[in-house]
C-alpha positions in Angstrom: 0.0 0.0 0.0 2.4 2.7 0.8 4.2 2.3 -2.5 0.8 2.6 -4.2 0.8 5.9 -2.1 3.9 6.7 -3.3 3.5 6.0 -6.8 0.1 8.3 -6.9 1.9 10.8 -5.1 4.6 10.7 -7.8 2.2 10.4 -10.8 0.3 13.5 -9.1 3.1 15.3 -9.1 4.2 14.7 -12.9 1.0 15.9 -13.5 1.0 19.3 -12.0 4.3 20.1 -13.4 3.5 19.4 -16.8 0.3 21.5 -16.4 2.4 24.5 -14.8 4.9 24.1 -17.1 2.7 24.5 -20.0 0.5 27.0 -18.4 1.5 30.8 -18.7 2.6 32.1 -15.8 0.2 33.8 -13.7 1.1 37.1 -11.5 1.8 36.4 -8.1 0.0 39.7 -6.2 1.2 40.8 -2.8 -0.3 38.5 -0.2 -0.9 36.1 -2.6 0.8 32.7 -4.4 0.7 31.3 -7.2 2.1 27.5 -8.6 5.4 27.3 -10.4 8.1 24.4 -10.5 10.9 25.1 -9.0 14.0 23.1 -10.3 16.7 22.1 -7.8 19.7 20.4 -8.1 19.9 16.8 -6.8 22.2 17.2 -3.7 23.3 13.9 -4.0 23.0 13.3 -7.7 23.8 16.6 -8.6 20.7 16.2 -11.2 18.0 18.5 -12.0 14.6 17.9 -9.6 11.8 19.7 -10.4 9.0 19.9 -7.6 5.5 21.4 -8.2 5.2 24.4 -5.2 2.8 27.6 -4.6 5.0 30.4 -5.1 4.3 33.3 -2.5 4.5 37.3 -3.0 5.3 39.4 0.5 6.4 43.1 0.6 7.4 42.7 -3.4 9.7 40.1 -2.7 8.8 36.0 -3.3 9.6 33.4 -1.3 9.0 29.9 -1.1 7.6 28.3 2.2 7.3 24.6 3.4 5.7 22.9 6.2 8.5 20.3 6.6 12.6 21.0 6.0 13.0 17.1 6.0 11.2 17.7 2.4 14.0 16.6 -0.8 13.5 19.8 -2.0 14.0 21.9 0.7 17.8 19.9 1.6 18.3 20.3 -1.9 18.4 24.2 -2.0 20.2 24.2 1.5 23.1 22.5 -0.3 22.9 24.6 -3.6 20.8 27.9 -2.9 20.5 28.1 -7.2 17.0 27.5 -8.6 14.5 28.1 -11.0 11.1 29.0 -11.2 9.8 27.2 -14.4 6.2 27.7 -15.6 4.1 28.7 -19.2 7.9 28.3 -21.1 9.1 30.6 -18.6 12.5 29.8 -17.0 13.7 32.5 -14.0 17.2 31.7 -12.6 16.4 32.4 -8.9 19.3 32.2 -5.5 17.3 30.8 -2.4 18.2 32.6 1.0 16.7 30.6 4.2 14.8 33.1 6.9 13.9 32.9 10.1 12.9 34.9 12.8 10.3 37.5 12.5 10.4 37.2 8.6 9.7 33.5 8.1 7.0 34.0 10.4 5.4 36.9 8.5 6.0 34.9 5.2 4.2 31.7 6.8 1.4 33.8 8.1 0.3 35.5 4.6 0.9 31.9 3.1 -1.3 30.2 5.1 -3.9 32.7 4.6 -3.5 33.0 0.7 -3.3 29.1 0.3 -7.2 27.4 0.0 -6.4 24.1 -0.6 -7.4 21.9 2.8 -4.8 19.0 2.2 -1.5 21.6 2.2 -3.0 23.8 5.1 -3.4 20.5 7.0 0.4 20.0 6.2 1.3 22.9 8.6 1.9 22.6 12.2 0.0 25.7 12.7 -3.1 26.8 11.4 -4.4 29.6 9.3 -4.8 33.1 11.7 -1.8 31.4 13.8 -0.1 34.8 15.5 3.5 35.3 14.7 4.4 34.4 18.0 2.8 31.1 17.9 4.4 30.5 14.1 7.6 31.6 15.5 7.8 28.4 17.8 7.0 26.2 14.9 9.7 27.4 12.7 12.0 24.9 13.5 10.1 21.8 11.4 9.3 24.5 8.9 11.4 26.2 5.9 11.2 29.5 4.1 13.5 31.0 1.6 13.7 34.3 0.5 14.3 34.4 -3.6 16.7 36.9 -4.2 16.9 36.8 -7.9 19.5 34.7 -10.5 23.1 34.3 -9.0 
């Protein structure tokens, strides 16, 4: 059963990239998100992995946020902070910067408000209209990076 799981989890996400990816690429508005695929390089492999991810807009800067750092992707862009944001032919050479603090918190807090889709919210340790304060203690399990354009 689980690698049923994991093979639906896997076909799922084929399927969302190739629909971002051929998609054009829709504005991401302050306080908002929006879906790209954002290519990584294979830490171990030193491959190209693309993962399927919501994109999110705060004070004119994007960032991308994740409920679990034990994710591939996110130990992916710890070891190599180049990306990409790939979507609608698009390709946007990107340098990931990890925040904390008061930042991350923010970040996670306009997410989690701006994201409608029950499954992800329910991947968060804290839930939507969480204060700062309380996101703050969670941001341990958590990730955020801060996309501070092609390096």
């Amino acid at each position: 059963m689980v690698g049923d799981m994991t093979r639906s989890s896997s076909e799922l996400n084929a399927q969302m990239i190739a629909r971002i990816l051929d998609t054009p690429a829709q504005p991401v508005a302050d306080g908002g998100y929006a879906l790209r695929v954002v290519e990584t390089r294979g830490r171990v492999t030193g491959e190209p992995r693309r993962t399927p991810l919501g994109l999110t807009r705060v004070g004119g800067r994007h960032y991308l946020v994740c409920p679990d750092r034990r994710r591939d992707w996110v130990r992916n862009l710890l070891a190599d902070a180049g990306c990409a944001l790939l979507a609608g032919g698009e390709r946007q050479p990107e340098h990931a910067v990890e925040v904390n603090g008061e930042e991350a918190a923010a970040v996670v807090s306009v997410y989690l408000t701006a994201v409608e889709t029950p499954w992800a919210l329910r991947a968060f340790p804290v839930p939507p209209g969480s204060s700062t304060a309380e996101i703050e203690r969670h941001l341990g399990v958590m990730a955020v990076f801060r996309l501070d354009g092609g390096s």
